[in-house]
C-alpha positions in Angstrom: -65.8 60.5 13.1 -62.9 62.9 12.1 -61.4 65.3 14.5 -58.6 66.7 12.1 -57.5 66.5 8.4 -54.1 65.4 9.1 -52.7 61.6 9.4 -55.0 59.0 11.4 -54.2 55.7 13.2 -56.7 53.6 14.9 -55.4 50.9 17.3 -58.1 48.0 17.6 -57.2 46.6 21.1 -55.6 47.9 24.3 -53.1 45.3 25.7 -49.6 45.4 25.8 -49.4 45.4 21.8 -52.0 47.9 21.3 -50.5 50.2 23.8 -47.3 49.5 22.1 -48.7 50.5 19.0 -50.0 53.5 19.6 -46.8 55.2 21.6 -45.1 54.1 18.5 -47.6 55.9 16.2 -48.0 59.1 18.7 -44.6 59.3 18.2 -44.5 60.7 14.8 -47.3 63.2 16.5 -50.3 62.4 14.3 -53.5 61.6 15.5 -53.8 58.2 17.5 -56.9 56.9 18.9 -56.9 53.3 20.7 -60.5 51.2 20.6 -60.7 48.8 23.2 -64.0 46.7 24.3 -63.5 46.5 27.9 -64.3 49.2 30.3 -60.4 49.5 30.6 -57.1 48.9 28.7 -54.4 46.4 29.9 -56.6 43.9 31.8 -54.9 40.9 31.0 -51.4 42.5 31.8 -52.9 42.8 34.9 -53.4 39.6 35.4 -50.1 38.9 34.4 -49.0 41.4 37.5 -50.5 39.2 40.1 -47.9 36.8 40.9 -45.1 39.3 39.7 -44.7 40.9 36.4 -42.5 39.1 33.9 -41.2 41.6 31.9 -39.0 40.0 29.4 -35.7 37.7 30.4 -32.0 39.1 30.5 -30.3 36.2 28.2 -28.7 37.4 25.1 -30.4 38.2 22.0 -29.6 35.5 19.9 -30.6 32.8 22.3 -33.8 35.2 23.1 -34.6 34.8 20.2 -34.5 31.2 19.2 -37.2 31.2 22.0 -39.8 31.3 19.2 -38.9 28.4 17.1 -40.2 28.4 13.4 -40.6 32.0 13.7 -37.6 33.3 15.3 -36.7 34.3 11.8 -39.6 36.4 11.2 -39.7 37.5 14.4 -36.0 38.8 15.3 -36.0 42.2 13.0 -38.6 43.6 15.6 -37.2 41.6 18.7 -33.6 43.5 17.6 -35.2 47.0 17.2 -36.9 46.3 20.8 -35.8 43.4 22.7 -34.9 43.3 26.6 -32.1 45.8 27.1 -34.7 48.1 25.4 -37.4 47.2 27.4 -35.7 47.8 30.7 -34.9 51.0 29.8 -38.3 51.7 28.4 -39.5 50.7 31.8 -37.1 52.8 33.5 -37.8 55.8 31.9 -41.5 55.6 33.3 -39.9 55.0 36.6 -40.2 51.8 36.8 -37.2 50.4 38.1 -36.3 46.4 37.8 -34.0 43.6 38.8 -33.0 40.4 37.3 -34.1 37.0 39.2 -32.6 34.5 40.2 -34.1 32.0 37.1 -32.9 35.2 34.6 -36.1 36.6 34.6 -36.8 40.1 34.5 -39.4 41.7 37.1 -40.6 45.3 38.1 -39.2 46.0 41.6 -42.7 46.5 43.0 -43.3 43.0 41.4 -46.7 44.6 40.0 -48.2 45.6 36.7 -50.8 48.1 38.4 -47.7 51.3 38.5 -46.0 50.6 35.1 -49.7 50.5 33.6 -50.7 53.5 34.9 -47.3 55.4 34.0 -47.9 54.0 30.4 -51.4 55.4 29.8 -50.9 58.8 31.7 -48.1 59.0 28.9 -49.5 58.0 26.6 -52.2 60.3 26.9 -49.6 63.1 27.5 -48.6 62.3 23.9 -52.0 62.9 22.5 -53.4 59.4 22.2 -57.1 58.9 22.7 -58.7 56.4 24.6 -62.7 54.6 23.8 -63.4 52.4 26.1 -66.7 50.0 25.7 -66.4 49.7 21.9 -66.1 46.5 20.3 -64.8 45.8 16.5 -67.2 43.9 14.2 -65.7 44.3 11.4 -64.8 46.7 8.3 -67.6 48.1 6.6 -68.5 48.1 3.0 -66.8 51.3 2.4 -63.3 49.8 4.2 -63.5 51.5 7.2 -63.6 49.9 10.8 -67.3 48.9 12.8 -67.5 49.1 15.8 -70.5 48.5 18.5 -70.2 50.2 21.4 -71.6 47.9 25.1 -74.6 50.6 25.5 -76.1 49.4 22.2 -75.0 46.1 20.2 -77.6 46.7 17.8 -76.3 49.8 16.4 -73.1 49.9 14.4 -70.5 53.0 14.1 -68.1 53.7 11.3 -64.5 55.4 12.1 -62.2 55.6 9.0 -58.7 55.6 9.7 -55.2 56.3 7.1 -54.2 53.5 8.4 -55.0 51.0 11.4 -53.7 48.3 13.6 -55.2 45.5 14.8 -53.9 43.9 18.3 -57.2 42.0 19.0 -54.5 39.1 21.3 -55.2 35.5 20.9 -58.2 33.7 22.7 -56.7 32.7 25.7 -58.6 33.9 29.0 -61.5 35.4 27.0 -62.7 37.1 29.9 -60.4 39.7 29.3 -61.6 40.9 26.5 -59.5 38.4 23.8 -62.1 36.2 22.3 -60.5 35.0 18.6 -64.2 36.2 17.2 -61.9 38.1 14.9 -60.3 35.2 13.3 -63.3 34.7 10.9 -63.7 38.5 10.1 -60.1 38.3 8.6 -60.6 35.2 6.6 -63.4 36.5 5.3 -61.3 38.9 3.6 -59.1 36.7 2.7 -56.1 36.7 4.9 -54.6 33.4 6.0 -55.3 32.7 10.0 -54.0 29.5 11.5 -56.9 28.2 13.9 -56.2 29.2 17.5 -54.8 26.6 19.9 -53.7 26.6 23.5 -50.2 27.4 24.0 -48.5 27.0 27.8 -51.4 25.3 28.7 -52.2 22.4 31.2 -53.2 18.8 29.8 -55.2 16.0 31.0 -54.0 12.9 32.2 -55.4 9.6 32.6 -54.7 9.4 36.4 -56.4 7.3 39.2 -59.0 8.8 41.0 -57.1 7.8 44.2 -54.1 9.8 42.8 -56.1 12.9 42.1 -58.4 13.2 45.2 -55.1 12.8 48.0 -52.5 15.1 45.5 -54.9 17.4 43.6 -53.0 20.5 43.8 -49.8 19.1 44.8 -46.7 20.6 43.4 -43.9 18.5 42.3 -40.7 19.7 42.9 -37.2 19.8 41.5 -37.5 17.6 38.2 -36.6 17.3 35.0 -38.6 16.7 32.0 -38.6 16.0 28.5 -41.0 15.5 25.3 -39.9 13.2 22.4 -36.2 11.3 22.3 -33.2 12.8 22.4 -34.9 16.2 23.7 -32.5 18.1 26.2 -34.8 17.9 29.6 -36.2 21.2 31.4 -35.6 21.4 35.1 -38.2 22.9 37.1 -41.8 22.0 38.6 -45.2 21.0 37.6 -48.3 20.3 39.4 -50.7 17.4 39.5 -54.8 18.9 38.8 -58.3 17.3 38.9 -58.0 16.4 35.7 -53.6 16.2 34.9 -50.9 18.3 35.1 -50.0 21.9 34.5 -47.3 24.3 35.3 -44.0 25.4 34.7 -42.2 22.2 32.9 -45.4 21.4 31.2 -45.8 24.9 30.1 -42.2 24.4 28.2 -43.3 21.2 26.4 -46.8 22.2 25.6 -46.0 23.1 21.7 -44.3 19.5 21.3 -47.6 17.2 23.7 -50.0 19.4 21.8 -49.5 18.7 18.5 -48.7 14.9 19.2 -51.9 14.9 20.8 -53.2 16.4 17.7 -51.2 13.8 15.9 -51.8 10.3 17.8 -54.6 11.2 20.2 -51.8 10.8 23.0 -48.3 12.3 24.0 -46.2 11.3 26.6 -43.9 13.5 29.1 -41.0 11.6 30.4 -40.2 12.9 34.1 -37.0 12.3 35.8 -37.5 12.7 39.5 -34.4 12.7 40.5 -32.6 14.8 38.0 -29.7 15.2 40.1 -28.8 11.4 41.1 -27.8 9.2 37.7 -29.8 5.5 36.9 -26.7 4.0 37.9 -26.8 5.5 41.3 -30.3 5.0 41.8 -30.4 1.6 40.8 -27.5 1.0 43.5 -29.4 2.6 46.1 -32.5 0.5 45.6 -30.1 -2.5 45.4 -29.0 -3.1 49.0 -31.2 -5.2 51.0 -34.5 -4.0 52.5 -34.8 -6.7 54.9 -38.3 -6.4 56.1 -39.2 -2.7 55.2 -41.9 -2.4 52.7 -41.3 -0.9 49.1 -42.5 2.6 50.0 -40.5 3.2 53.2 -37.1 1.4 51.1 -37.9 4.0 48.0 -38.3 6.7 50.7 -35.0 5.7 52.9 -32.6 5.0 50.2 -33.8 8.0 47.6 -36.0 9.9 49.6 -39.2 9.7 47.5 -42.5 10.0 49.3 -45.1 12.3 48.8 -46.4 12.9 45.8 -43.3 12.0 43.6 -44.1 8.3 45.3 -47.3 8.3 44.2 -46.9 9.5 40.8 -43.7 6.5 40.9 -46.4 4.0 41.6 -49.1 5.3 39.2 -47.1 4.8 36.7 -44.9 2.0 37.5 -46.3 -1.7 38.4 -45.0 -3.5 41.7 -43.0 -6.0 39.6 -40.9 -2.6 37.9 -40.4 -1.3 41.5 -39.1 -4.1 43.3 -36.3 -4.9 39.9 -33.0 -2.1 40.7 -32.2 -1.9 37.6 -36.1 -1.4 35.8 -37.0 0.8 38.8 -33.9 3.2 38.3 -35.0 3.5 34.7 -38.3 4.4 35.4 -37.5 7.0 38.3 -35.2 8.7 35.8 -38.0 8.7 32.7 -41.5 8.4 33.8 -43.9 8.1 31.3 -46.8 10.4 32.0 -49.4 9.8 29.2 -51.4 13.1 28.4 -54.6 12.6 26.8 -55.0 16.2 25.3 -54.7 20.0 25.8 -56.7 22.1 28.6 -59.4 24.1 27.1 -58.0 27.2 24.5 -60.4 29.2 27.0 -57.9 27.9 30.2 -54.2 28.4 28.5 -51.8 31.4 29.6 -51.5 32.2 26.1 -52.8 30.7 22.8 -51.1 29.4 19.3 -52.1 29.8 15.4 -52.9 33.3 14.2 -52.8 35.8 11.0 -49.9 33.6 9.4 -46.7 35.5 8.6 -47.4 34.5 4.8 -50.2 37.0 5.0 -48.3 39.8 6.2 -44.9 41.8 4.9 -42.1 42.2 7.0 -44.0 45.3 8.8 -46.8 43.9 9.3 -49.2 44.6 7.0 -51.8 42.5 5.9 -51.2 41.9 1.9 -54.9 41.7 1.2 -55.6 45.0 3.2 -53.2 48.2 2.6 -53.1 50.0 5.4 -54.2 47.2 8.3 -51.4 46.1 10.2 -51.4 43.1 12.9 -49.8 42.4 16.2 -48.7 40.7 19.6 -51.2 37.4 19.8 -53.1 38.1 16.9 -49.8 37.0 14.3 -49.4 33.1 14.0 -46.2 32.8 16.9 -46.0 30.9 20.4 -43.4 30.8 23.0 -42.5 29.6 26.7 -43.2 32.0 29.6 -40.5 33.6 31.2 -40.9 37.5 29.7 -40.6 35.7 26.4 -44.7 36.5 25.0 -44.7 39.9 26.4 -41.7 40.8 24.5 -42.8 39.8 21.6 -46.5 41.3 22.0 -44.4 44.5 23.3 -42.0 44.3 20.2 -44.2 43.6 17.4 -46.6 46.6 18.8 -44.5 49.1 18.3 -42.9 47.7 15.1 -46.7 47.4 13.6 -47.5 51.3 15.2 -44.4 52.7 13.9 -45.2 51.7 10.1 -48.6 52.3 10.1 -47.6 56.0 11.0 -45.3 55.9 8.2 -48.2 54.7 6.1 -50.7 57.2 7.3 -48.3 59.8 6.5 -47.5 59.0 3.5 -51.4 58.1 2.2 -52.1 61.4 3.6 -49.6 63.4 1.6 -50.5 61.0 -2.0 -54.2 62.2 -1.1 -52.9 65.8 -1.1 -51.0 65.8 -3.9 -53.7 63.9 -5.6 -56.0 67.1 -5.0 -53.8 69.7 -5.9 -55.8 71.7 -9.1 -53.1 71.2 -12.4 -50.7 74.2 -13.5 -52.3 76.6 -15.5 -51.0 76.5 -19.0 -48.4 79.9 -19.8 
């Protein structure tokens, strides 16, 4: 499959870092095409849209970028070239217009993914790019160029030679959207290190009482702190209690740190402060005076105003003896052990760890065992927290990986030219 004899990029994937990709690639007007194997690109962004689309968060870049831990370093060349000023006026220039919440988030004004999406592939199809829907990547073939299968017929398999290709295959989070990790053991085949793939902002399960879970199943708990691991600097927010634990926003922030003690000990443990804006000492003063003849419950509710679910989850995890001593009881509303068992399922999380580690790719992403195959967004061995932190990165490393492997294509092109060219005739 060749349409012209000039430069070629293939994109394998069309999410955010795909589509990133290629607009960097059609940029240096070569021929792009984009392979994607669902019916349509952009699915899990999407998703994403539902409950408002978090583009990326308006804190500075150095602080932005620490967001990514171990590899904020490897990270922060592409995160500079295309970080969140850039991205807001990327999105404004497709006419997308956005504010800043109140939390520092950044959102579309519409609060949707649906308009920017469409704006995105109508120009990017302005620009030349080329879309194939329905075709999946299996693999390379034995001459180096990509297989795919295409949904009509899975038995047959199609070669399409590229200059130079990226892959943006995403993680395996919410495989229903096309992201399945499958890819992971096509890449180690060839040698290229991969991390295994591990839920990242995920939920986790907890060893709860059935009583607990069937009356607050679904409950949210508000306004608290938490932290993971001593001497940690607590993150305010909200979680909410599940079937089977907890999940949400607070638990999302610490899921790196229970994950891998989980991995680690079998167990983690999330210390919760319910009442992040009261100190011990003034809780244990409050639960001091006398309760003359009210019962625990109804003294914790009048003097601190605990009922509901944070009551429950107080005496789930706290005995009767702990409750009814000021000074123990104050400790434990401030730090509440909540003992997570393990992770949700990879197949559940918002967003997944592990990946093509950054030992196995140069600082433009190219694989060192494969010339000319770049990788990016979820596919490359990073994690963060939500808040328009994964986006970025998926958004930034896109167009960082498509704007080399035009330079590659290029530049392979013109050595293949050069390299055809019949020798000077002799005077």
């Amino acid at each position: 499959m060749r349409s012209s004899a000039g430069p070629r990029v293939v994109i394998v994937g069309g999410g955010p870092a795909g589509l990133a990709a290629a607009e960097a690639a059609a940029a240096s007007e070569i021929e792009v095409h984009v392979f994607d194997a669902m019916p349509s690109c952009g699915r899990k962004l999407l998703i994403a849209g539902k409950g408002g689309l978090n583009l990326t968060h308006s804190e500075g870049l150095a602080a932005f970028s620490n967001r990514y831990g171990a590899r904020s370093g490897q990270l922060r060349p592409a995160l500079r070239a295309f970080g969140p000023a850039s991205i807001r006026a990327w999105a404004q220039a497709l006419g997308i217009d956005t504010f800043i919440g109140s939390s520092g988030r950044v959102f579309p004004a519409e609060m949707k993914a649906a308009p920017l999406l469409r704006r995105w592939l109508t120009r990017l199809r302005a620009a030349g790019v080329t879309f194939h829907q329905r075709w999946r990547w299996v693999g390379f073939t034995r001459e180096g160029a990509l297989a795919f299968q295409h949904a009509r017929d899975r038995a047959k398999t199609h070669e399409v030679d590229f200059d130079a290709c990226v892959l943006a295959l995403g993680g395996a989070s919410w495989p229903q959207l096309g992201s399945d990790g499958e890819w992971c053991a096509t890449l180690a085949a060839h040698g290229v290190a991969v991390t295994p793939l591990a839920p990242a902002n995920c939920g986790f399960d907890c060893a709860f009482s059935t009583h607990l879970t069937a009356r607050f199943a679904g409950s949210a708990v508000k306004s608290i702190a938490a932290r993971c691991g001593t001497g940690a600097r607590a993150v305010r927010g909200e979680f909410m209690l599940t079937a089977t634990g907890i999940e949400g926003g607070v638990v999302y922030a610490w899921s790196a740190a229970l994950r891998e003690a989980c991995a680690e000990r079998g167990h983690a443990e999330l210390a919760v402060d319910l009442l992040p804006d009261r100190t011990e000492e003034q809780i244990e003063h409050a639960l001091a005076a006398p309760r003359g003849s009210r019962s625990l419950a109804r003294h914790l509710e009048r003097r601190l105003g605990l009922r509901g679910v944070k009551a429950a989850l107080l005496r789930e995890c706290a005995s009767a003896d702990e409750l009814r001593d000021a000074r123990r009881a104050a400790a434990l509303i401030k730090a509440l052990p909540l003992a997570v068992t393990r992770p949700r399922p990879l197949a559940e999380a918002i967003s997944s760890a592990g990946g093509v580690s950054f030992e196995a790719v140069d600082e433009h992403f190219m694989l060192r065992t494969l010339p000319g195959v770049f990788c990016a967004g979820e596919m490359l061995d990073w994690e963060a927290p939500t808040g328009g932190y994964l986006l970025t990165a998926c958004l930034a490393t896109g167009r960082a990986a498509g704007a080399a492997s035009a330079r590659f294509a290029c530049d392979s092109v013109r050595l293949q030219r050069n390299s055809a060219r019949a020798p000077l005739a002799p005077n």
